[in-house]
N, C-alpha and C positions, 0 to 999 in steps of 0.2 A: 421239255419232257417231264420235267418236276412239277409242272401245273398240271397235267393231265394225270400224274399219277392219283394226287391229291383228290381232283375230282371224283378218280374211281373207286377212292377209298369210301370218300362221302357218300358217292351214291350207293354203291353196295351197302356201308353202314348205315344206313337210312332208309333205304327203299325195299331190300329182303326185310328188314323187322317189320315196316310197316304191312309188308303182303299179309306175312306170319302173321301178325295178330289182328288183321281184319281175318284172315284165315281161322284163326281162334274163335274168333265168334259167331260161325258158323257150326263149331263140331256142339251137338246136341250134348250128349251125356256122357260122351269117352272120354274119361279121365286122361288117362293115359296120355295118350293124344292130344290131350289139350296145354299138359305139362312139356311133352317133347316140343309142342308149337311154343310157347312163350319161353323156354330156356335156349331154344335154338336163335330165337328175335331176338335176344339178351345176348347172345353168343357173337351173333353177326354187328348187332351193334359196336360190340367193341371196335371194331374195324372202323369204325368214323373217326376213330380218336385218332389214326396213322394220317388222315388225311387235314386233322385239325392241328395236331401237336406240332406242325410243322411251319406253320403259317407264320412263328415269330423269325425263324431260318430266312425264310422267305422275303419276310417284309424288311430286318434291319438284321443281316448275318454279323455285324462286328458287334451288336446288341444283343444277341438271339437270348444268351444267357439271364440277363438281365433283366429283359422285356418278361422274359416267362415267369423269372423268381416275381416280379412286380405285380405279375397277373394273379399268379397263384395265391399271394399275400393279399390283396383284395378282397379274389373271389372267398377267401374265408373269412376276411371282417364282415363282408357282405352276410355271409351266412353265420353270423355271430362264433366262426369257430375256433376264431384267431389265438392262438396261443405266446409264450413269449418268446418259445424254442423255436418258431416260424422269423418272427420278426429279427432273431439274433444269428438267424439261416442268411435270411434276404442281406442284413449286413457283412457279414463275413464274405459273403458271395462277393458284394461291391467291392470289399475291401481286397480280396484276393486277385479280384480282375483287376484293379490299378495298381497293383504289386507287378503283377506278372506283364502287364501291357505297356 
């Protein structure tokens, strides 16, 4: 039942934004309405992120903690945003789960 939640996260988070802002560009000149459209695509997208965040649960549960700290540390080297306070996160993280396990 956990896979199919996931799926409906995704799809909702992904398939309403994408209606919405093909929808967007359609509306002529209402402002208005063109703001409700792309903040509401913004709004539902969040919803992707219940269906993804969960994926490290999933694939390795005695890992989960772990896998995610590793991911998140990456994905900011990758985007140049790595700081030292991240890297001395992801350690303590390690160090505290072979403490307690």
């Amino acid at each position: 039942m956990n896979g199919v939640n996931n799926v409906v996260a995704c799809f909702v988070g992904f398939i309403i934004p994408a209606i919405l802002m093909v929808a967007t560009g359609y509306v002529d000149c209402n402002a208005p309405l063109a703001v409700f459209l792309i903040t509401t695509a913004i709004a539902f997208a969040g919803i992707s992120f219940a269906g993804w965040a969960v994926n490290h649960l999933d694939l390795a549960p005695p890992y989960a903690g772990q896998n995610h700290d590793i991911h998140v540390a990456e994905k900011k080297q990758l985007n140049f945003g790595a700081r030292i306070h991240d890297m001395v996160y992801l350690q303590i993280n390690v160090i505290v789960n072979y403490v307690v396990t």
